[in-house]
N, C-alpha and C positions, 0 to 999 in steps of 0.2 A: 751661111753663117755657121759659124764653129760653136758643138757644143760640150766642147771640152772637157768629154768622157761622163758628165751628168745626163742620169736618165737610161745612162745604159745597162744591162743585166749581166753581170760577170758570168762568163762561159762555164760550163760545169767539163772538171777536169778528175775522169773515170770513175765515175756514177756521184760525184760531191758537189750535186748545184746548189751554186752562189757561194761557195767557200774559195779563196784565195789559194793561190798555188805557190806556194812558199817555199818549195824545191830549189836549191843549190843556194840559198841565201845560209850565212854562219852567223849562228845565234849564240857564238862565245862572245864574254865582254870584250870589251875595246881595251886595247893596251893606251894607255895617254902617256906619252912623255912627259915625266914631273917637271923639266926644265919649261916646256913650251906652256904647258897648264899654268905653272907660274905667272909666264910671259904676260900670256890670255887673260889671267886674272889681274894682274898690275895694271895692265892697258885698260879693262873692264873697270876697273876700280878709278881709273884717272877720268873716266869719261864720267862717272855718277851712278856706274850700277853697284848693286850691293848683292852681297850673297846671301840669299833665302833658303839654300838647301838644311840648313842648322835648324832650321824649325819644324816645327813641324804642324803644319796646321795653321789656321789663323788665330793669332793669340789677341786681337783686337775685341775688347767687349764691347758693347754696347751700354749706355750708360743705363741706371735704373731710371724708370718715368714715372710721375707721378702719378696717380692714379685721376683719372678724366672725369669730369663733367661737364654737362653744360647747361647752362639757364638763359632764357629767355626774360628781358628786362622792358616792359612796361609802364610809360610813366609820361611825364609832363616835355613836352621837346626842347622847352627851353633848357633842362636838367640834363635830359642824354643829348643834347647840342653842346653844351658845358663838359662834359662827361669825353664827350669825343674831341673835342679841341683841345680838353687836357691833356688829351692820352698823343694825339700829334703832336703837342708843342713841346712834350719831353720827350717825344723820338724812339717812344714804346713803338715794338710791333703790333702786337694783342694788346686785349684790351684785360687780360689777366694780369699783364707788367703793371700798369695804370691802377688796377684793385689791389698789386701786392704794395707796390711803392705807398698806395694810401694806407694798407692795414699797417704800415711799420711807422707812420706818421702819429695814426690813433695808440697803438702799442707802447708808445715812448713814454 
């Protein structure tokens, strides 16, 4: 079985073990044909990708959240039975949707 170079220890080349031997490789930028870059990016662009390079970073925030509790509700079954059939049959998630929907009932 082949293990496709994982695992192994790069050779030390005149006295530099486990450094990379990066001899006759040219580290000048790449010239790009403005014509073909064009090309590249029109066809890039027909297919759905977008250009990212103008950003810089993620500029996606995070929303603010509200600040968390939680309580524990004790009581009569037939109430939190009541309680949880209301909060299903209006297709709340939580049962915080179900408490806010009511406080805006009593608020009115």
């Amino acid at each position: 079985m082949t293990s496709y170079g994982f695992g192994k220890k790069p050779t030390s080349t005149e006295g530099n073990a486990g450094k990379l031997d990066l001899t006759g490789i040219d580290r000048q930028k790449l010239e790009v044909d403005p014509a073909r870059e064009e090309d590249a990016i029109r066809r890039g662009a027909a297919m759905g990708f977008v250009e990212r390079s103008s950003t810089s970073g993620s500029t996606r925030r995070r929303p603010v959240t509200a600040v968390q509790k939680n309580i524990f509700i004790k009581g009569p079954a037939e109430t939190l039975d009541w309680f949880i059939e209301y909060t299903n049959e209006r297709g709340h998630r939580s049962y915080w949707q179900a408490l806010e929907e009511l406080r805006k009932l009593v608020d009115k």
